[in-house]
C-alpha positions as CSV (number, residue, x, y, z in Angstrom):
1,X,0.0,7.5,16.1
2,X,0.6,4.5,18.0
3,X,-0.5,0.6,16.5
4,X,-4.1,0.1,18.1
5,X,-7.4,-0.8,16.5
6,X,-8.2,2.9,16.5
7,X,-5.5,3.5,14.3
8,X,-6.3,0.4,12.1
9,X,-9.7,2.2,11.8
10,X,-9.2,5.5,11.4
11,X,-6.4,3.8,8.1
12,X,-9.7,2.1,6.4
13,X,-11.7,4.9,6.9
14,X,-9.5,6.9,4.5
15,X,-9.0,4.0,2.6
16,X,-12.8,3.9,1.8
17,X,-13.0,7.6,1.1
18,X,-10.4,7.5,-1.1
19,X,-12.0,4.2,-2.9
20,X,-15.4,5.6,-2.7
21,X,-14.2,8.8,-4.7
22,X,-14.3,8.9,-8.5
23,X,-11.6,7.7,-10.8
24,X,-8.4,5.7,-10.6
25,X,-9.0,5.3,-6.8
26,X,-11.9,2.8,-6.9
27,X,-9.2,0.0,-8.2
28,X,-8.3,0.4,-3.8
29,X,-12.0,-1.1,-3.2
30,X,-11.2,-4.5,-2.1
31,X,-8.0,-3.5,0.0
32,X,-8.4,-4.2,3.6
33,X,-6.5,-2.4,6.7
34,X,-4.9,-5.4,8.8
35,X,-2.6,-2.8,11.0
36,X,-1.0,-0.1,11.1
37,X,1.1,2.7,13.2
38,X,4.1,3.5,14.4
39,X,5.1,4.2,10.7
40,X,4.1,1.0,9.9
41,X,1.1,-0.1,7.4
42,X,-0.2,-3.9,6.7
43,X,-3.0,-4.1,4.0
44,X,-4.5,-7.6,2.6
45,X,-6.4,-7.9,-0.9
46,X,-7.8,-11.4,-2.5
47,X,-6.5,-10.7,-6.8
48,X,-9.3,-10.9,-8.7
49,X,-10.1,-10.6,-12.2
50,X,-10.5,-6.9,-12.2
51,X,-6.8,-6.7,-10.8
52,X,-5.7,-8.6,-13.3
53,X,-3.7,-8.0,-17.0
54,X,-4.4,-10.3,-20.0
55,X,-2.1,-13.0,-18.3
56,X,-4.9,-13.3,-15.4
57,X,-2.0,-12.3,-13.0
58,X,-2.0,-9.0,-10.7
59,X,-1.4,-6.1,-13.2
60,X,1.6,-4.2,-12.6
61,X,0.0,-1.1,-12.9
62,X,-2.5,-2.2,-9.5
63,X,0.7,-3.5,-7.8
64,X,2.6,0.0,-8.1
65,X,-0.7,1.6,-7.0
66,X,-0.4,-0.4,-4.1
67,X,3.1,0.7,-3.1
68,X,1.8,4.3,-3.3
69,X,-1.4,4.0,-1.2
70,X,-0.5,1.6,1.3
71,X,3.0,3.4,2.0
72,X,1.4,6.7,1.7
73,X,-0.7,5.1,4.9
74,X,2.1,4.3,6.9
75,X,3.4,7.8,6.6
76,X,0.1,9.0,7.8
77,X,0.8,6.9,11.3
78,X,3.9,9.0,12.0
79,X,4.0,12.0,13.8
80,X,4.0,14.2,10.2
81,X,0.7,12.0,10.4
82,X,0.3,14.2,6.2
83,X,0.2,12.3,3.1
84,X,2.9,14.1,1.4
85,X,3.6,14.1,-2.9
86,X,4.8,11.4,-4.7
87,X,8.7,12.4,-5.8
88,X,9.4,9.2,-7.3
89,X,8.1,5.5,-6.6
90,X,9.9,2.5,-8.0
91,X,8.3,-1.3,-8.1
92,X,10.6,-4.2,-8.4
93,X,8.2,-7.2,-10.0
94,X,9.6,-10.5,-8.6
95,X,7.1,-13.5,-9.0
96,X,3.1,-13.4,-9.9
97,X,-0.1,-12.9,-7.9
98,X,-3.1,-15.2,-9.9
99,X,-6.7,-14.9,-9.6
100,X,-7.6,-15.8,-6.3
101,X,-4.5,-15.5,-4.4
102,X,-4.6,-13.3,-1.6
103,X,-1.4,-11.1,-0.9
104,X,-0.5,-8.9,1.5
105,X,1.0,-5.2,1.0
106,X,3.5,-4.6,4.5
107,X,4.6,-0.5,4.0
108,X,7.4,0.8,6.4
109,X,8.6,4.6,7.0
110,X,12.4,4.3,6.5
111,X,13.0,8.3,7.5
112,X,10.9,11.3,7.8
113,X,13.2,14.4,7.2
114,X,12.2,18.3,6.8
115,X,11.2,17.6,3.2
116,X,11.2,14.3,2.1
117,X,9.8,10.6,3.4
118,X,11.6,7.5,2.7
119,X,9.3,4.5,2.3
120,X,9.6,1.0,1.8
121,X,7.0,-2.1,0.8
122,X,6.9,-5.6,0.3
123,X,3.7,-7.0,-1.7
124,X,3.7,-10.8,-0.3
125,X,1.7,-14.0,-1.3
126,X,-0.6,-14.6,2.0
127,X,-0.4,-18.7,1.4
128,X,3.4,-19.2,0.0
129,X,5.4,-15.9,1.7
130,X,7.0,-15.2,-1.8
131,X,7.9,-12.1,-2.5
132,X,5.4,-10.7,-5.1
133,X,7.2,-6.9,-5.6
134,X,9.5,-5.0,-3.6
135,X,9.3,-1.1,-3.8
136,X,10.0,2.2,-2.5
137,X,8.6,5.8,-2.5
138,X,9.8,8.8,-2.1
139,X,7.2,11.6,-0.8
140,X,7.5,15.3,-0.3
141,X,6.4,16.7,3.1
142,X,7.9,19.9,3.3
């Protein structure tokens, strides 16, 4: 798929399905499609207290759920265009998100072989540019 704004849409309209389902998925709701294609993905979400651990910072938990779905959507923009199985994901925690900061997930397809996808992502405070949490997936596509 190449980057356009039908791409971008056609990214937030399974992004809403998959919110709108029941379940673990509805912690997606406030996630918003900026771009995406080209093996590429860009989400943006403003932390609030429902993302948040006791600490009032973005819970870990959220963040790694962000790695999977917004890499899971850059995968989607490539010409194997499937979401694949989680093999293994890994979430590097660098610095905090707090209630009210906005951050922005940026998901890039390293490699698409026969069986397995290499992803990376960078979770990103919108304001400051640090890095929030750096990780990378690993799907099955086979």
């Amino acid at each position: 798929m190449a980057s356009s704004n039908a791409t971008k849409k056609f990214l937030q309209q399974v992004l809403t399905a998959v919110a709108e389902g029941a379940g673990f998925n509805k912690n997606l709701s406030k996630l918003r499609i900026v771009s995406g294609g080209m093996g590429k993905c860009t989400a943006e979400m403003k932390v609030e207290q429902e993302h948040t651990n006791r600490a009032g910072i973005l819970h870990g938990g959220l963040t790694a759920t962000l790695v999977d779905a917004v890499s899971t959507m850059a995968l989607m923009t490539t010409e194997q265009a499937l979401p694949g199985v989680s093999v293994d994901i890994n979430v590097s925690y660098i610095s905090a998100a707090k209630t009210g900061e906005e951050i922005i997930i940026n998901a890039e397809t390293l490699r698409v072989g026969r069986n397995l996808a290499f992803l990376n992502v960078d979770v990103i405070n919108k304001e400051s540019g640090a890095l929030i949490a750096k990780g990378s997936h690993t799907k099955y596509v086979g």
